[in-house]
N, C-alpha and C positions, 0 to 999 in steps of 0.2 A: 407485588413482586413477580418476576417476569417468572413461569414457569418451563424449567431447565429439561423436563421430562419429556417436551414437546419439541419438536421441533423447530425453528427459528421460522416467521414469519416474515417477509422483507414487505412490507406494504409500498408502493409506488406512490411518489407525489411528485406534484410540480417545485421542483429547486432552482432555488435561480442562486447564482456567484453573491458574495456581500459585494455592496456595491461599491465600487472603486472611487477614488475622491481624484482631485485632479492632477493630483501628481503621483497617483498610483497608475503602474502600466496594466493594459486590459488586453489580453489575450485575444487574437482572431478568434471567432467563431468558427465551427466545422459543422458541418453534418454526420451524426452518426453515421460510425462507420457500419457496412452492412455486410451480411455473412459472405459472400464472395471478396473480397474486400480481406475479409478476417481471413479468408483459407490461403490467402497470399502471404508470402512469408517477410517478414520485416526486414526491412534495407535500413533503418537507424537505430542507433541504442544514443542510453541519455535520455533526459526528462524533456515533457512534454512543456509548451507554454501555457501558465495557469495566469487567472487575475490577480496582480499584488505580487508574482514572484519572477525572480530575477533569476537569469541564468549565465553559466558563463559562456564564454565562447565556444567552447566544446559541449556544452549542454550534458554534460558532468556533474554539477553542484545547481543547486537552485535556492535562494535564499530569498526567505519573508519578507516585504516589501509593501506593505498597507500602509505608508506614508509615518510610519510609528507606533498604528493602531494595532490591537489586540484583534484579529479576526481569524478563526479555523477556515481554512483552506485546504485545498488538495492538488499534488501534483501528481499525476502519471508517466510513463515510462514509456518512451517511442516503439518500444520492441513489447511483442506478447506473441501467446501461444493458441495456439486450437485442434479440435480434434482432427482438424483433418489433416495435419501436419505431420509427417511421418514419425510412426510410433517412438521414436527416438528424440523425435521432438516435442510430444506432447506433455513436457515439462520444463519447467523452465527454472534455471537459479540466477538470482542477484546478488551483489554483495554490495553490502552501502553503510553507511554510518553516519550520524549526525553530528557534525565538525561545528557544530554553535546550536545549543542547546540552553531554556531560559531554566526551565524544571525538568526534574528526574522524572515525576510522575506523571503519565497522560498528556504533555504535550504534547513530542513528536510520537510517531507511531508508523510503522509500517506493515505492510499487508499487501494484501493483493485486489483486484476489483475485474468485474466482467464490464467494466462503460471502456467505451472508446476516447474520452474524452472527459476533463477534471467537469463538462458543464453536461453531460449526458447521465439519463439513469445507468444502474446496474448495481446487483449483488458487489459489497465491500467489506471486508474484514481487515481490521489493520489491530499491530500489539504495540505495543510501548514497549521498554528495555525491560521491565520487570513483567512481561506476560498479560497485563490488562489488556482490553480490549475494546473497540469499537465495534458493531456491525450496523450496517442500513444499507438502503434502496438505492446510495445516491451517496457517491465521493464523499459532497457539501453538504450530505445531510447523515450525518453517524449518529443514528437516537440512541442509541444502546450503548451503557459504557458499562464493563463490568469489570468485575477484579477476576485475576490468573485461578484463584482458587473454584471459580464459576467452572473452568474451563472439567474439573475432575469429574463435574455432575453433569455434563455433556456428552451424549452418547457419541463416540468417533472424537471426540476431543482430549488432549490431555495435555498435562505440565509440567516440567521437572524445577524444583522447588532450588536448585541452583540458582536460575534467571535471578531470586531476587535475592542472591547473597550478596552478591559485588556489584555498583554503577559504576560505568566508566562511560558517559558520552560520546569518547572519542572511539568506542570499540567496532569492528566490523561485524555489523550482523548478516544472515546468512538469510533470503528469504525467498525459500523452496517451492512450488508447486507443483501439484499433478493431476493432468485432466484424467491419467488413467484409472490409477488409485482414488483420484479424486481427494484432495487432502491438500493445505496450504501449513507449511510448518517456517517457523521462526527460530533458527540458532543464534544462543548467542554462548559466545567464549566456547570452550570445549565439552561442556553437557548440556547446557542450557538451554529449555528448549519450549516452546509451545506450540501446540497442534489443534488443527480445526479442522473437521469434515466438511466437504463439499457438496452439493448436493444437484448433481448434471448439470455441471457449469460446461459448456464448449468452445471456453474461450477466459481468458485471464491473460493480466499484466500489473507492474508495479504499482503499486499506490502506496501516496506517502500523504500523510493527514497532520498538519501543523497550524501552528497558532499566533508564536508571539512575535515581537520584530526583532528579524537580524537572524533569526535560526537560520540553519545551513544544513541543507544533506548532500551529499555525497553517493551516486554509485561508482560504485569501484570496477563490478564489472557485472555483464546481463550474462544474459541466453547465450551460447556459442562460445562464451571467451575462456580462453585454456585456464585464466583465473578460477571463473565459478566455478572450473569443477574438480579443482587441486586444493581449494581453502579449508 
């Protein structure tokens, strides 16, 4: 059993995409993006292009697309944040929900991630509607699944034991960062909430981690938009 007393360990490996079949769409490759790169500040918001998912024309919704097949995936978010970005932006809020949802538990998930891309590493944390969680090295690779209750025995973590009163798939959750405080929190409804510590991250953006076919997410609104920061 993973000991909670310690620290989070993020080990680094080589991840590749599940492999697309032939009638699954495969996302351009990029190049990690690099830190001059990242201190520029983001011209789009809307998901990025992942393998197996489909966007809409606004790049607004992205939906599961492995030809039928069951495969966890991950999409990221065009817009992200860094330290070098004026104190006022070195946080960022999203608002999104999952508008096609197969289970309550552990399929969809959101969070945040330091990769520039759904096929590059980096530090990811992502919760499900009830506070569980994933963490790893790598979008495609979330080794860690633990339950909300994990979250209490985490130093700089915590839970409010609302998140898992009521499911409602179609609800907006709220998914906050801060490079300053350093701290990635999940709202959901009006108390519900889960918190993780960061640990010198200088650089974050959306991540969304899903599984089955047909799911659907939705951001509602990123970084800047007079939404995030009225909801």
């Amino acid at each position: 059993m993973y000991d909670w007393e310690k620290p989070i360990v993020f080990e680094p490996e080589a991840t590749e995409s599940p492999t697309p079949g032939d009638n699954v769409l495969r996302a351009p490759r990029t190049d990690p993006a690099t830190d001059v790169e990242l201190r520029d500040l983001p011209s789009g918001t809307g998901w990025m292009q992942s393998d197996g998912v489909r966007l809409s024309p606004d790049k607004s919704m992205a939906k599961h697309d492995f030809d039928g097949r069951v495969e966890r995936t991950a999409v990221l978010s065009r817009d992200w944040v860094h330290t070098s970005h004026a104190p006022s932006s070195e946080g960022a809020t999203w608002l999104v929900s999952a508008i096609d949802c197969t289970h309550e538990y552990g399929d969809i998930l959101f969070g945040v991630t330091e990769a520039s891309s759904f096929e590059h590493p980096g530090r990811t944390l992502v919760f499900d509607a009830h506070g569980n969680f994933r963490t790893g090295w790598h979008p495609l690779n979330l080794v860690h699944f633990h339950d909300a209750e994990d979250l209490n025995l985490t130093p700089g973590a915590a839970y409010s034991r609302d998140v898992t009163k009521e499911w409602d798939a179609n609800r907006v959750m709220r998914v906050e960062v801060s490079l300053t405080e350093q701290f990635v929190q999940v709202t959901y409804g009006e108390t519900g909430y889960a918190r993780f510590a960061l640990d010198k991250w200088t650089t974050a953006r959306l991540c969304a981690s899903f599984s089955c076919p047909n799911n659907t997410l939705k951001i509602h609104a990123g970084p800047g938009a007079p939404e995030a920061h009225s909801a």
